[in-house]
N, CA, C, O and CB atoms as a CASP TS submission, in Angstrom:
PFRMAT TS
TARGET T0000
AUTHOR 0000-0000-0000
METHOD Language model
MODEL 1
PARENT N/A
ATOM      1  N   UNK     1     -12.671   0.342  21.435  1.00  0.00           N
ATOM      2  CA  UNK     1     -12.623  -0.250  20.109  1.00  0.00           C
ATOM      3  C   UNK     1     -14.038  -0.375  19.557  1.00  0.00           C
ATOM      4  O   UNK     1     -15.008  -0.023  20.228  1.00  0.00           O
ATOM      5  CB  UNK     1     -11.924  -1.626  20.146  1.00  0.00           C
ATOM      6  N   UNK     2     -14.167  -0.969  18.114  1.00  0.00           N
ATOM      7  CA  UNK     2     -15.601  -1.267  17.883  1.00  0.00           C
ATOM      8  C   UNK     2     -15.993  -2.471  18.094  1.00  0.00           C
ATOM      9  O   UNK     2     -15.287  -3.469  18.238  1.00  0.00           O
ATOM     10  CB  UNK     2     -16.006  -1.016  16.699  1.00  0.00           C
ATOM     11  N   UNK     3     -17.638  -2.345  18.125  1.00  0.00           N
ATOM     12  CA  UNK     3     -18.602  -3.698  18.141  1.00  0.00           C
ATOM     13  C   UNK     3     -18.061  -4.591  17.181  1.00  0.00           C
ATOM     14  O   UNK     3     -17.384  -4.295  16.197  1.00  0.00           O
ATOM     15  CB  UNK     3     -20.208  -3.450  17.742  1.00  0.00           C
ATOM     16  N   UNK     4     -18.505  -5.959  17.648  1.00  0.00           N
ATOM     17  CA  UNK     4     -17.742  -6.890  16.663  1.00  0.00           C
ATOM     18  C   UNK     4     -18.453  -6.484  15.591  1.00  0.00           C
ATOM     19  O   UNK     4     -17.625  -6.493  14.680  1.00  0.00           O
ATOM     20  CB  UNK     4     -17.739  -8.522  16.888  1.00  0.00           C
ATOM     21  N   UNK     5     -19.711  -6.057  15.057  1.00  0.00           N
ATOM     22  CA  UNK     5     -20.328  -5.742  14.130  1.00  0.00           C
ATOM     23  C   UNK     5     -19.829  -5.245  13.011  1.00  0.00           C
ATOM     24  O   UNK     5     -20.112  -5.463  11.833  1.00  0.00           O
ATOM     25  CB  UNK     5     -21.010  -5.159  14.479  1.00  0.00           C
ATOM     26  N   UNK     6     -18.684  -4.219  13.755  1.00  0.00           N
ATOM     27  CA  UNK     6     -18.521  -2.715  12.663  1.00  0.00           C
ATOM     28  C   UNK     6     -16.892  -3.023  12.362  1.00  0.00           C
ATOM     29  O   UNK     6     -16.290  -2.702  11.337  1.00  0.00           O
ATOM     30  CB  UNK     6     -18.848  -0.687  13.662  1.00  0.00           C
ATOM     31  N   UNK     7     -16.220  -3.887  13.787  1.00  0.00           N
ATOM     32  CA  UNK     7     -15.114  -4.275  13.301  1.00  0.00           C
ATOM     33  C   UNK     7     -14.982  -5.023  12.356  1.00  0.00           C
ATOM     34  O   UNK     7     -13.929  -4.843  11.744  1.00  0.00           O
ATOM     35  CB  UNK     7     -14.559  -4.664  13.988  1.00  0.00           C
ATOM     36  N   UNK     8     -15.950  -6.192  11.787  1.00  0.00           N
ATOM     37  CA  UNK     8     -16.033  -6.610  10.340  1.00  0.00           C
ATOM     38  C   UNK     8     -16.636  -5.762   9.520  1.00  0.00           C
ATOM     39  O   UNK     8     -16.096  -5.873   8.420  1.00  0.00           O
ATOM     40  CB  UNK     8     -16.668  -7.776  10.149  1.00  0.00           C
ATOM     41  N   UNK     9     -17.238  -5.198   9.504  1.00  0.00           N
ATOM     42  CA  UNK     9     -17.104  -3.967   8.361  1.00  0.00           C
ATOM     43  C   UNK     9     -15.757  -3.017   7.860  1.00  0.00           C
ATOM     44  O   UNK     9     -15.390  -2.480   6.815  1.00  0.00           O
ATOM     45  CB  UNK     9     -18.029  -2.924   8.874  1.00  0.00           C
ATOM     46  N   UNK    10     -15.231  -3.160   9.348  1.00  0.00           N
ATOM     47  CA  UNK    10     -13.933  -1.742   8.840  1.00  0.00           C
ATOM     48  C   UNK    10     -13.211  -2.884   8.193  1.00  0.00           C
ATOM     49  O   UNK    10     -12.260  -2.333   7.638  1.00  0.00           O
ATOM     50  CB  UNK    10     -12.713  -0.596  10.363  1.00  0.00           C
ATOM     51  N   UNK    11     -13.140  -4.049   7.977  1.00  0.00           N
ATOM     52  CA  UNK    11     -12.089  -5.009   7.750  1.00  0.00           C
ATOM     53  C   UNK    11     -12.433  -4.540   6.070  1.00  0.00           C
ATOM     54  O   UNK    11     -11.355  -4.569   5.476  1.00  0.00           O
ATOM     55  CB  UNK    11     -12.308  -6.881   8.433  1.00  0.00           C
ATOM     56  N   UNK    12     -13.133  -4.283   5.483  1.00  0.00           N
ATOM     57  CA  UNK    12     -13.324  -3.797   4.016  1.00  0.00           C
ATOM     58  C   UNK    12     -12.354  -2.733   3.443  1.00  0.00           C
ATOM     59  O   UNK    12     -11.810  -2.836   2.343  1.00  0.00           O
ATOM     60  CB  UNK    12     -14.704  -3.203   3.885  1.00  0.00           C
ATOM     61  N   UNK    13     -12.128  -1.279   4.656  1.00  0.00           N
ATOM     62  CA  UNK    13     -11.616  -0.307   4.272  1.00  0.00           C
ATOM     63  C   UNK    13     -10.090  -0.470   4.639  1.00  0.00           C
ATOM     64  O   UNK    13      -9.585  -0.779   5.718  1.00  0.00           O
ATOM     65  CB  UNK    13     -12.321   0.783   4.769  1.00  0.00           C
ATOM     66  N   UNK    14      -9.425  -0.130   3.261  1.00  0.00           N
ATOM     67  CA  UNK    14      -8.005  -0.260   3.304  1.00  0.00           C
ATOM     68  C   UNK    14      -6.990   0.353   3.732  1.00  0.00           C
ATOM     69  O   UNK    14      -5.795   0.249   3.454  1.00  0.00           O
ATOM     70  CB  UNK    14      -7.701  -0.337   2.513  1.00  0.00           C
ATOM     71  N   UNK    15      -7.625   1.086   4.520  1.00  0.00           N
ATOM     72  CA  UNK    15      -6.915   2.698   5.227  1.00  0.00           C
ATOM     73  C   UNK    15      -6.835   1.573   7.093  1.00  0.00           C
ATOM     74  O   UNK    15      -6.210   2.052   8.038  1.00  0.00           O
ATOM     75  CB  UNK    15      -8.771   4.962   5.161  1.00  0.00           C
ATOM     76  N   UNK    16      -7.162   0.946   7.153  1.00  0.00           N
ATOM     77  CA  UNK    16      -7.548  -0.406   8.462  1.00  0.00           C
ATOM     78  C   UNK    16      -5.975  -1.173   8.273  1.00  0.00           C
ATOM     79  O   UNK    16      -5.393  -1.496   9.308  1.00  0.00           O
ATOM     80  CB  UNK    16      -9.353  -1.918   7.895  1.00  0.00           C
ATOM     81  N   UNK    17      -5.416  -1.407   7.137  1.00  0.00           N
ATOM     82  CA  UNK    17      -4.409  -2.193   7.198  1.00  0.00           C
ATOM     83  C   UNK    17      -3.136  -1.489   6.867  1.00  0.00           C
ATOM     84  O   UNK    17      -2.041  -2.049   6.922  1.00  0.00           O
ATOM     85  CB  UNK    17      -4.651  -3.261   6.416  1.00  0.00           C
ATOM     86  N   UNK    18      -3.336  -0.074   6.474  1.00  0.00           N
ATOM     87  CA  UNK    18      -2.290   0.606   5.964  1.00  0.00           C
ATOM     88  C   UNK    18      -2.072   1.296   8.041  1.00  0.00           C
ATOM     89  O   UNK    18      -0.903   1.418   8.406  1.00  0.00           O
ATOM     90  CB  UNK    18      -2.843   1.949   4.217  1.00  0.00           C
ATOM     91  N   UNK    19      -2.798   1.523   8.727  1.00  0.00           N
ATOM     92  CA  UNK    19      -2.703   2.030  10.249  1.00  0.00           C
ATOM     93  C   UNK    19      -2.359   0.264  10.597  1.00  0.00           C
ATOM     94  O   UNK    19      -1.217   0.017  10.985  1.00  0.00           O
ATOM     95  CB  UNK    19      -4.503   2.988  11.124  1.00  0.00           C
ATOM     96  N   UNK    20      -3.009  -0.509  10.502  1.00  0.00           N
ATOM     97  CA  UNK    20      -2.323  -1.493  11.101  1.00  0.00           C
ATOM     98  C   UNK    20      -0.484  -1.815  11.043  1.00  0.00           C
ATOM     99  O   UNK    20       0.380  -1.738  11.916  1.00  0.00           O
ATOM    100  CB  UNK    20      -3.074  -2.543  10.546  1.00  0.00           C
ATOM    101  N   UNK    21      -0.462  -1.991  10.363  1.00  0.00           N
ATOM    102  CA  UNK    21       1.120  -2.119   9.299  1.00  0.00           C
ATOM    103  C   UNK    21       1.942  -1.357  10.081  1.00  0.00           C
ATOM    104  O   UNK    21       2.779  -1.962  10.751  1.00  0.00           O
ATOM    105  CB  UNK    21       1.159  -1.373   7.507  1.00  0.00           C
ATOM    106  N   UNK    22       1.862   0.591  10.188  1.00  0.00           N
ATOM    107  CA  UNK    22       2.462   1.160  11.205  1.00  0.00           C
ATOM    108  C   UNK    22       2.458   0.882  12.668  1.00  0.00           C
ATOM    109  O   UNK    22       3.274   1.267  13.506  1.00  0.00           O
ATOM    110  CB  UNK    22       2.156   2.148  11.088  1.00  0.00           C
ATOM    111  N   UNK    23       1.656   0.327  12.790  1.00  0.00           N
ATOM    112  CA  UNK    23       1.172   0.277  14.687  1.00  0.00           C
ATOM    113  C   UNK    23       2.586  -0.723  14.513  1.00  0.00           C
ATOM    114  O   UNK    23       3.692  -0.387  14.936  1.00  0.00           O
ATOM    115  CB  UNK    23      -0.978  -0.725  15.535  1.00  0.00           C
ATOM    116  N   UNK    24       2.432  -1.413  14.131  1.00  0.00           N
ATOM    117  CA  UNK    24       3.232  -2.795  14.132  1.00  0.00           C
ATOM    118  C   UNK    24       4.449  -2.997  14.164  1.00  0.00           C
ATOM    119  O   UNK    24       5.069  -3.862  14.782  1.00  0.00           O
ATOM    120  CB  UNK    24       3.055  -3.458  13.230  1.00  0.00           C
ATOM    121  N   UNK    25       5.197  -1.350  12.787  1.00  0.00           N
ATOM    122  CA  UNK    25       6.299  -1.031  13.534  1.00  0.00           C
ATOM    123  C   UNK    25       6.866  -0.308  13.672  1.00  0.00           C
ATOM    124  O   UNK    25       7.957  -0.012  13.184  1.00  0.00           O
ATOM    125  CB  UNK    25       6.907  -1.399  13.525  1.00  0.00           C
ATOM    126  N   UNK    26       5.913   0.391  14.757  1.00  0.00           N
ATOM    127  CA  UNK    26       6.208   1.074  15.821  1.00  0.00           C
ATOM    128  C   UNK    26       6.068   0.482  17.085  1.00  0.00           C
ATOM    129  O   UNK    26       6.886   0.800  17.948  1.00  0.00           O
ATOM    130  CB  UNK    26       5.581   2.085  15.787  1.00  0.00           C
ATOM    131  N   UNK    27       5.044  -0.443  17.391  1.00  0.00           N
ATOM    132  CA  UNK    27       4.705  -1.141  18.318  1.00  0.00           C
ATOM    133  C   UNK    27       5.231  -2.212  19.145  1.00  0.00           C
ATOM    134  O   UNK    27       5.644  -2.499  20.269  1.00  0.00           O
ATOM    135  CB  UNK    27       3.985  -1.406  17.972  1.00  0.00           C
ATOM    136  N   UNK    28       4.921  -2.780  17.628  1.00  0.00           N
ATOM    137  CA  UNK    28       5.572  -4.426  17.610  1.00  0.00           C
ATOM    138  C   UNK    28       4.044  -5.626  17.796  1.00  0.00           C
ATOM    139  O   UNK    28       3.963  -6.845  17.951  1.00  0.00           O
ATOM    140  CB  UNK    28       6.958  -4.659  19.421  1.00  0.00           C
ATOM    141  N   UNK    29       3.140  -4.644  17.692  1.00  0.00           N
ATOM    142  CA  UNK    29       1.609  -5.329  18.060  1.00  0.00           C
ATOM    143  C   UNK    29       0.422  -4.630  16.738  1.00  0.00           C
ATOM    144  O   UNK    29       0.484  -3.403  16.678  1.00  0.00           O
ATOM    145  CB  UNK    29       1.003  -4.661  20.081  1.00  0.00           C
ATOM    146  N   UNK    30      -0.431  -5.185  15.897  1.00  0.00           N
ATOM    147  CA  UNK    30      -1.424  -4.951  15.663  1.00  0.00           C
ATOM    148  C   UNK    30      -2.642  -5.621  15.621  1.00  0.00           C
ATOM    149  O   UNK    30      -2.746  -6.784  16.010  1.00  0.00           O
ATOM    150  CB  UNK    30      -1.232  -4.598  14.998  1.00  0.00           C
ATOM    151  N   UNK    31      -4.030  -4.656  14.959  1.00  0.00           N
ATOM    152  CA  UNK    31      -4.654  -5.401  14.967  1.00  0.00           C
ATOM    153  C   UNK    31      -5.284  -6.906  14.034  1.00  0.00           C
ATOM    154  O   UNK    31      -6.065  -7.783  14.403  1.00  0.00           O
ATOM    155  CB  UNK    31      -5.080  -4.669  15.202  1.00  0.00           C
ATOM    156  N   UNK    32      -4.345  -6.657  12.343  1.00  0.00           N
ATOM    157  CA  UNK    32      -4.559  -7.200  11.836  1.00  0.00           C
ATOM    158  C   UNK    32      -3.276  -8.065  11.822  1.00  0.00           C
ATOM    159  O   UNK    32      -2.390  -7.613  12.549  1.00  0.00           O
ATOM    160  CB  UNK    32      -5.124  -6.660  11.042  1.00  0.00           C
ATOM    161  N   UNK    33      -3.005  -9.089  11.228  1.00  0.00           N
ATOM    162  CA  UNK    33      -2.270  -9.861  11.064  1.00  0.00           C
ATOM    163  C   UNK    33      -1.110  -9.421  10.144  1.00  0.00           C
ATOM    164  O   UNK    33      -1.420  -9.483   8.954  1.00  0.00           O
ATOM    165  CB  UNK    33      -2.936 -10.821  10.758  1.00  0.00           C
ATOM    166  N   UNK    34       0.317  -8.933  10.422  1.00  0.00           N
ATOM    167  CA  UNK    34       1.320  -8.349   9.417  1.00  0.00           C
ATOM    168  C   UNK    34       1.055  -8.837   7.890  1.00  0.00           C
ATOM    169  O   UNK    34       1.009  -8.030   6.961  1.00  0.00           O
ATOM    170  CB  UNK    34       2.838  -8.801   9.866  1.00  0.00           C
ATOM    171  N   UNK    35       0.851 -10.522   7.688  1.00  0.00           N
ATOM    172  CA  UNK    35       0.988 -10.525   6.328  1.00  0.00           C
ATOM    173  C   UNK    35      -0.324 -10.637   5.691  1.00  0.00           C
ATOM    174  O   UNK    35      -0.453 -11.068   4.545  1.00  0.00           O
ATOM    175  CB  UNK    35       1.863 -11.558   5.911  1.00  0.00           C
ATOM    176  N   UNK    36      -1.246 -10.273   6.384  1.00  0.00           N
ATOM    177  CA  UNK    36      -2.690 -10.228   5.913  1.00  0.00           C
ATOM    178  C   UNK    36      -2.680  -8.615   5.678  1.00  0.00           C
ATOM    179  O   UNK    36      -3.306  -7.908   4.888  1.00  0.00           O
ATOM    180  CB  UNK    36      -3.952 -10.874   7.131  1.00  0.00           C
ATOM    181  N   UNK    37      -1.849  -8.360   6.545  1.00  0.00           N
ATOM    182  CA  UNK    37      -2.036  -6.177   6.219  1.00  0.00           C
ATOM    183  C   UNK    37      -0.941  -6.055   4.764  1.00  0.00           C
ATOM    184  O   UNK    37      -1.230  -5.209   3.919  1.00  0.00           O
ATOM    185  CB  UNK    37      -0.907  -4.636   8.227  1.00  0.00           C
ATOM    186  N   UNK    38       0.020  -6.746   4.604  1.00  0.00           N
ATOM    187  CA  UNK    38       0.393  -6.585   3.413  1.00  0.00           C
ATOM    188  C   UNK    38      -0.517  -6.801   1.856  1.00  0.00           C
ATOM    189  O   UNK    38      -0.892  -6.228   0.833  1.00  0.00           O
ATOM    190  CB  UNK    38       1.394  -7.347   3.539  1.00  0.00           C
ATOM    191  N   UNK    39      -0.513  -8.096   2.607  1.00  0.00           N
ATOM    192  CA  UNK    39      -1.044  -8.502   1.436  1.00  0.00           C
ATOM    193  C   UNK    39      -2.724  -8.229   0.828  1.00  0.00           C
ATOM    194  O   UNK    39      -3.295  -8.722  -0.144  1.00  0.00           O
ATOM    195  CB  UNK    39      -0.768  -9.841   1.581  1.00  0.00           C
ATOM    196  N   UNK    40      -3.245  -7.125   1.967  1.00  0.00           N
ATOM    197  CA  UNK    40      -4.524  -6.761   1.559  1.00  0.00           C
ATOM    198  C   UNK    40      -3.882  -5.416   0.858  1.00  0.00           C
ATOM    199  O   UNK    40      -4.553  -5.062  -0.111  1.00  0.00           O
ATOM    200  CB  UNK    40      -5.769  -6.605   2.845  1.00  0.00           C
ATOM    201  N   UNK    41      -2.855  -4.671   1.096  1.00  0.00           N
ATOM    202  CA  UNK    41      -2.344  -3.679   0.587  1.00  0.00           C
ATOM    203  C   UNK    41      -1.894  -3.745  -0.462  1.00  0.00           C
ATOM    204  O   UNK    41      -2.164  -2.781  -1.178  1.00  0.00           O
ATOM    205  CB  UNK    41      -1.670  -3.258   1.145  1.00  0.00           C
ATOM    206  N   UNK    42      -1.067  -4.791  -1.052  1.00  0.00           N
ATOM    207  CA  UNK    42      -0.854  -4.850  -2.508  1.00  0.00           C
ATOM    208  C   UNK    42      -2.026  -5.824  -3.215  1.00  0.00           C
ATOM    209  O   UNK    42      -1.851  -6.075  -4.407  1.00  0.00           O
ATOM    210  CB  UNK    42       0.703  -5.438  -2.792  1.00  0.00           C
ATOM    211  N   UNK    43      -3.014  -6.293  -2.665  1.00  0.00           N
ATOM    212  CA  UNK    43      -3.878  -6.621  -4.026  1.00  0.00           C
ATOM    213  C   UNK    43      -4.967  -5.258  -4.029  1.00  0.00           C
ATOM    214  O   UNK    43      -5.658  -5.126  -5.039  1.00  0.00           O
ATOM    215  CB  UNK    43      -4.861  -8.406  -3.904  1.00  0.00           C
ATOM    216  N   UNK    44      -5.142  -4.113  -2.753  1.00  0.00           N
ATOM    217  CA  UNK    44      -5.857  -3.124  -3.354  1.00  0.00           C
ATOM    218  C   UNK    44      -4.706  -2.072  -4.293  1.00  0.00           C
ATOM    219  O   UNK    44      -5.112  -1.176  -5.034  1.00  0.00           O
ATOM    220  CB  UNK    44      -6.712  -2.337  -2.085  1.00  0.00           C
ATOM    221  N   UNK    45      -3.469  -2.343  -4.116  1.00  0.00           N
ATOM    222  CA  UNK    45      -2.647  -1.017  -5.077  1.00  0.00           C
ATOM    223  C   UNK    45      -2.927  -1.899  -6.632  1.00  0.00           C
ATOM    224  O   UNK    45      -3.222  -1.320  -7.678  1.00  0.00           O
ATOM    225  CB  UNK    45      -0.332  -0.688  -4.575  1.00  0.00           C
ATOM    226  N   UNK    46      -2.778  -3.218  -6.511  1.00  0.00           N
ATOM    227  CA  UNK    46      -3.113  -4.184  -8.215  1.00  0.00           C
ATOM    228  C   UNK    46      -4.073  -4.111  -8.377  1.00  0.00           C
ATOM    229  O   UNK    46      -4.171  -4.698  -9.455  1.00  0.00           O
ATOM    230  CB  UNK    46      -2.949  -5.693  -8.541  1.00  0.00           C
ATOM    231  N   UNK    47      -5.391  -3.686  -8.018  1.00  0.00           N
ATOM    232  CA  UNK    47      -6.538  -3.414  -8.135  1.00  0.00           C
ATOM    233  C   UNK    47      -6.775  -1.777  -8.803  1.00  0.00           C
ATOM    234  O   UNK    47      -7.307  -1.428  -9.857  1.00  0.00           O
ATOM    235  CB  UNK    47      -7.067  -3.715  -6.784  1.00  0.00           C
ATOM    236  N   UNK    48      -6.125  -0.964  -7.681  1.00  0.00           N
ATOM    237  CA  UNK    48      -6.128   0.626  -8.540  1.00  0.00           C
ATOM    238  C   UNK    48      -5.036   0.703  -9.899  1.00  0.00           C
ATOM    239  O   UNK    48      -5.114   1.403 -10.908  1.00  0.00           O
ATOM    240  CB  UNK    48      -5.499   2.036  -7.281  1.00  0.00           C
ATOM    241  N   UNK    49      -4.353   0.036  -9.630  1.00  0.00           N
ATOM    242  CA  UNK    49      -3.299  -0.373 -11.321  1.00  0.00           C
ATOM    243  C   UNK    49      -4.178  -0.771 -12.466  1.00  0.00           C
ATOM    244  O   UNK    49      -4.423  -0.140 -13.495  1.00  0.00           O
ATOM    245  CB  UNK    49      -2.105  -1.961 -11.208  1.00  0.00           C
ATOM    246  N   UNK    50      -4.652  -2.077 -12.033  1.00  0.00           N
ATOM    247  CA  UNK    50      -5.791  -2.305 -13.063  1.00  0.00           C
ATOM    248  C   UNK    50      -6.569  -1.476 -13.212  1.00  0.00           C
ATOM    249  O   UNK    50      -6.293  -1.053 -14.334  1.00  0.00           O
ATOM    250  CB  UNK    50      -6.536  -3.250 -12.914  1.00  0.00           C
ATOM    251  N   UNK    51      -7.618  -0.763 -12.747  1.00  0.00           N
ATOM    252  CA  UNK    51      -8.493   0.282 -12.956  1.00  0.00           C
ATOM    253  C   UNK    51      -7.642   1.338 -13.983  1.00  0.00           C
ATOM    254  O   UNK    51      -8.055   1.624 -15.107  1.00  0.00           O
ATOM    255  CB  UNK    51      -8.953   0.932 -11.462  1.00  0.00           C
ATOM    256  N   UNK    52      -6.360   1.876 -13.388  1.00  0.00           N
ATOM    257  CA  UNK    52      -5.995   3.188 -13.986  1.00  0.00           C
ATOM    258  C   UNK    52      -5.456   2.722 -15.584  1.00  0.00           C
ATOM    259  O   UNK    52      -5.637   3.507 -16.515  1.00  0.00           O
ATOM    260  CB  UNK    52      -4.695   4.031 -12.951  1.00  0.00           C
ATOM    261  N   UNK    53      -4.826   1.470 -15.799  1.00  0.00           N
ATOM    262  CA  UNK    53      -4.145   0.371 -16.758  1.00  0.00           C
ATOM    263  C   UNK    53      -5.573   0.902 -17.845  1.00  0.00           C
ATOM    264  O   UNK    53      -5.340   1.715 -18.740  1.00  0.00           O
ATOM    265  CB  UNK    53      -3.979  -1.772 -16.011  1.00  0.00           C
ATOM    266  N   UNK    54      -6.988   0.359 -17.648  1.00  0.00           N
ATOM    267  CA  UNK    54      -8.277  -0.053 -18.207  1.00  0.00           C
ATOM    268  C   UNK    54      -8.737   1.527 -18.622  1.00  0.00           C
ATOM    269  O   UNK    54      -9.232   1.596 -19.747  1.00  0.00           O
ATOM    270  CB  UNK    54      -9.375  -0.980 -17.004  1.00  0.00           C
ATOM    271  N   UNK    55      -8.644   2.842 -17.854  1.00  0.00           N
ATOM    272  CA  UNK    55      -8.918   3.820 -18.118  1.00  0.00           C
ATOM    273  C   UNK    55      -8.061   4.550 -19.542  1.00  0.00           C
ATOM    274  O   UNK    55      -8.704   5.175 -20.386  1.00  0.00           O
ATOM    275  CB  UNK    55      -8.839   4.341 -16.893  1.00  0.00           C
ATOM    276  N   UNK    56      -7.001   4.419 -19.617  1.00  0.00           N
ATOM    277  CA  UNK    56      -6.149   4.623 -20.051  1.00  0.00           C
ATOM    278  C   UNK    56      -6.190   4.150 -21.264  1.00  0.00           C
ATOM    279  O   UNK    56      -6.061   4.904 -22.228  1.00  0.00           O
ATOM    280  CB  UNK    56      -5.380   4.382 -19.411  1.00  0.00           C
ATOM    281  N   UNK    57      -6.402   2.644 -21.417  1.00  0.00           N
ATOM    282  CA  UNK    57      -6.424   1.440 -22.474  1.00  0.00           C
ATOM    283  C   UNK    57      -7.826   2.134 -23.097  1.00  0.00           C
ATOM    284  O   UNK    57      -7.632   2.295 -24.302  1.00  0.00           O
ATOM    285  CB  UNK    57      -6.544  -0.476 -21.745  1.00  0.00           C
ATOM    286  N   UNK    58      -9.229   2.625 -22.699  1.00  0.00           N
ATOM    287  CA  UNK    58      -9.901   2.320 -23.271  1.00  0.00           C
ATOM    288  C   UNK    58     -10.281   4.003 -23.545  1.00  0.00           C
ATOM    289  O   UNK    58     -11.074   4.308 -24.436  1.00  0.00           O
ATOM    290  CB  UNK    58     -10.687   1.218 -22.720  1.00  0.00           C
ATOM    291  N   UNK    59      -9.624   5.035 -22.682  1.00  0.00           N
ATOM    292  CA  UNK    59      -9.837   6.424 -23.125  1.00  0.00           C
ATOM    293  C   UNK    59     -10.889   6.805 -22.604  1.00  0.00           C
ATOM    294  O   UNK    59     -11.474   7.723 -23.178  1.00  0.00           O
ATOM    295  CB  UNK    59      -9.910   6.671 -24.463  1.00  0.00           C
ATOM    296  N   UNK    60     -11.626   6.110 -21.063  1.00  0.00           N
ATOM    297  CA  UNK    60     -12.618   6.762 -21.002  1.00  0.00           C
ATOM    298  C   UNK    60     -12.499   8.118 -20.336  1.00  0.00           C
ATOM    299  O   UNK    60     -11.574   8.338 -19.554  1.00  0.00           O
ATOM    300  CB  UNK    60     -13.451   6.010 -20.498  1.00  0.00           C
ATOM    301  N   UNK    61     -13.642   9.262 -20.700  1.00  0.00           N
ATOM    302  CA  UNK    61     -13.401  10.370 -20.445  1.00  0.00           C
ATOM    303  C   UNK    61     -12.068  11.048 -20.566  1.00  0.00           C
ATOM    304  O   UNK    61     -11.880  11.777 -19.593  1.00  0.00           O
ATOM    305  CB  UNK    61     -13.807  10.419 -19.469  1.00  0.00           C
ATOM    306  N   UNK    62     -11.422  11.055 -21.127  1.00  0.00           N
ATOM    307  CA  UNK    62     -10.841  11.215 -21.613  1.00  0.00           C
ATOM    308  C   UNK    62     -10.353  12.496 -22.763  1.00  0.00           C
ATOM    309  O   UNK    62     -10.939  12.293 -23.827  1.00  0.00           O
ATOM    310  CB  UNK    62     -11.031  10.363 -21.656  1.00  0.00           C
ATOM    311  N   UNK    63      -9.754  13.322 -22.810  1.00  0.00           N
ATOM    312  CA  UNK    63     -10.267  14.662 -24.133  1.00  0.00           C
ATOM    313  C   UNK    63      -8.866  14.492 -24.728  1.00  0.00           C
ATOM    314  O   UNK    63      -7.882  14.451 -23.989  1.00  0.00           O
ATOM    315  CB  UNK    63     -10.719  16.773 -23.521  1.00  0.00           C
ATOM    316  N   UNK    64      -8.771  14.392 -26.069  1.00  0.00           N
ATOM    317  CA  UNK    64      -7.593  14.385 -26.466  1.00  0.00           C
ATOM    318  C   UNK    64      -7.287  15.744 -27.362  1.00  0.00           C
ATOM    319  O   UNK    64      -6.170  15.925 -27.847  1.00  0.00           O
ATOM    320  CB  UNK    64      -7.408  13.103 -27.141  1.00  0.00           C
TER
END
Protein backbone atom coordinates (compact mmCIF):
# COMPACT_ATOMS: atom_id res chain seq x y z
CA UNK A 1 0.00 0.00 0.00
CA UNK A 2 1.13 3.68 0.26
CA UNK A 3 3.07 5.85 2.81
CA UNK A 4 0.75 7.49 5.05
CA UNK A 5 2.02 10.54 3.18
CA UNK A 6 0.67 9.79 -0.31
CA UNK A 7 -2.31 7.89 1.11
CA UNK A 8 -3.61 11.40 2.11
CA UNK A 9 -2.92 12.74 -1.02
CA UNK A 10 -4.70 9.96 -3.09
CA UNK A 11 -7.68 10.78 -0.70
CA UNK A 12 -8.09 14.01 -3.22
CA UNK A 13 -8.41 11.83 -6.42
CA UNK A 14 -11.86 10.59 -7.13
CA UNK A 15 -11.02 7.60 -9.14
CA UNK A 16 -9.82 6.36 -4.95
CA UNK A 17 -13.54 6.16 -4.07
CA UNK A 18 -15.11 5.12 -7.29
CA UNK A 19 -12.32 1.57 -6.82
CA UNK A 20 -13.22 1.76 -3.29
CA UNK A 21 -17.13 1.46 -3.72
CA UNK A 22 -16.41 -1.74 -6.04
CA UNK A 23 -13.93 -3.49 -3.73
CA UNK A 24 -16.77 -3.27 -1.31
CA UNK A 25 -19.11 -5.01 -3.39
CA UNK A 26 -17.35 -7.38 -4.38
CA UNK A 27 -15.53 -7.84 -1.24
CA UNK A 28 -17.52 -6.77 1.41
CA UNK A 29 -14.26 -4.68 2.71
CA UNK A 30 -12.77 -1.26 1.63
CA UNK A 31 -10.54 1.19 2.01
CA UNK A 32 -12.62 4.12 2.38
CA UNK A 33 -15.64 4.27 4.31
CA UNK A 34 -18.99 3.13 2.00
CA UNK A 35 -20.80 6.38 2.76
CA UNK A 36 -17.85 8.63 2.60
CA UNK A 37 -17.11 6.81 -1.02
CA UNK A 38 -20.58 7.80 -1.97
CA UNK A 39 -20.87 10.70 -0.91
CA UNK A 40 -17.42 11.99 -2.18
CA UNK A 41 -18.83 10.63 -5.55
CA UNK A 42 -21.88 12.58 -5.85
CA UNK A 43 -20.58 15.96 -4.61
CA UNK A 44 -17.63 15.47 -7.38
CA UNK A 45 -20.53 14.42 -10.24
CA UNK A 46 -22.53 18.08 -8.58
CA UNK A 47 -19.43 19.66 -8.99
CA UNK A 48 -18.83 18.54 -12.87
CA UNK A 49 -22.79 19.46 -13.30
CA UNK A 50 -22.09 22.76 -12.05
CA UNK A 51 -19.06 23.39 -14.16
CA UNK A 52 -20.81 21.95 -17.42
CA UNK A 53 -24.47 23.94 -16.11
CA UNK A 54 -21.84 27.47 -15.99
CA UNK A 55 -20.17 26.59 -19.44
CA UNK A 56 -23.17 26.34 -21.16
CA UNK A 57 -24.99 29.33 -19.22
CA UNK A 58 -22.23 31.60 -20.08
CA UNK A 59 -21.06 30.22 -23.76
CA UNK A 60 -17.64 29.99 -23.00
CA UNK A 61 -15.71 28.90 -26.01
CA UNK A 62 -18.16 28.15 -27.44
CA UNK A 63 -18.87 28.77 -31.65
CA UNK A 64 -22.28 29.21 -32.54
Amino acid sequence: MLPPVWRKVALFNPVVYLISGFRWSFYGVSDVHVVISVAAIAGFLLLCIAAVWWIFRTGWKLKV
